[in-house]
N, C-alpha and C positions, 0 to 999 in steps of 0.2 A: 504494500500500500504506500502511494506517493506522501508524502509530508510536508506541509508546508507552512514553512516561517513566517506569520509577519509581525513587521517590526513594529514599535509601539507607535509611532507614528501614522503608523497604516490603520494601527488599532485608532489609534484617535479618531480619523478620520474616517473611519466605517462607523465607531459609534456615531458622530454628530451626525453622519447622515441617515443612522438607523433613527436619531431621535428626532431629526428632523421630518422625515416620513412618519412614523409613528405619531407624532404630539405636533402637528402644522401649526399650532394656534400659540403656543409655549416658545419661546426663548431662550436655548439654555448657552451656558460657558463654558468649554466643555476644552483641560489644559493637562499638559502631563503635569503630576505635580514633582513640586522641588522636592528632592532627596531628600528625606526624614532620618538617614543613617551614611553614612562614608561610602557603604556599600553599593557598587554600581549596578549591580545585577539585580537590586529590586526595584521596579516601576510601578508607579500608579498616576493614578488618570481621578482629577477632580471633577465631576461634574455637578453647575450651579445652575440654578431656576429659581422665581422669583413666584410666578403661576404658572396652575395645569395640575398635571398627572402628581397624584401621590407621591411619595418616595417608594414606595412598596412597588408601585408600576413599574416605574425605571429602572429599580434595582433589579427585578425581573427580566425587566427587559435585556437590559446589560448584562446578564447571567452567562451570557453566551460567547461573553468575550474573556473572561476572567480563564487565568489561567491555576490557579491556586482554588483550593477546597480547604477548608477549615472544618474542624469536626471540633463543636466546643463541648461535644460530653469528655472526649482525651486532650483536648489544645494540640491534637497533632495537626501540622500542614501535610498535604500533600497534592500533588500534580494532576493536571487536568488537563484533558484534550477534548475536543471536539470535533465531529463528524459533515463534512459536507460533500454534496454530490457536483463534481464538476461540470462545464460545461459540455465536457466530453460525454458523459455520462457516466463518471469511474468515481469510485467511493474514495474521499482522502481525507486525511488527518490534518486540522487547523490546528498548529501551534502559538498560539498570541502571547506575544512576551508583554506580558499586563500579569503583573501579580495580584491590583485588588483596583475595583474601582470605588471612591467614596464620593456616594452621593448625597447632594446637600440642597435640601427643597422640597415642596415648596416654602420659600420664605420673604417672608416682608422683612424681616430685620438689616438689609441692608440699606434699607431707608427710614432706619428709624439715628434720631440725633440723639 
């Protein structure tokens, strides 16, 4: 089975346009974020919304891109792939170097003084 990388960039940018399709009427900001550790090999991806869809929606939605599973009954991580059908018609394995995406919204609070 083919395999295929892509990189978070790419990830960014399939999300915003999955939420762009998904939620037309919503807004959102959608950035890798700054490195929370020294470590280069973890990525994440903030996504912000002010109105629209739950948070529960988009986290759903965005499920698909997450390359990381967390099991909080052990606090183990472990690795995650995903399935898709190409245009050839052959089954492959999506690797998305996205370790977690945090999403944040809906919210009013960045307009409050």
């Amino acid at each position: 089975m083919e395999i295929i990388c892509i990189t978070a960039e790419e990830a960014l940018e399939r999300i915003a346009e999955t939420l762009q399709r998904s939620y037309p009427e919503s807004v959102f900001a959608v950035r890798l974020e700054d490195p929370v550790t020294e470590r280069e090999d973890i990525c994440g991806i903030d996504v912000i919304w002010v109105e629209g869809p739950r948070r529960d929606q988009v986290e759903d939605l965005l499920d698909a891109f997450q390359s990381v599973n967390w099991d909080p009954r052990t606090g183990e991580l472990g690795g995650r792939s995903h399935y898709a059908v190409s245009e050839q018609g052959i089954l492959v394995q999506l690797m998305y170097n996205i370790d977690y995406i945090f999403c944040d919204g809906p919210s009013e609070a960045l307009f409050l003084s």
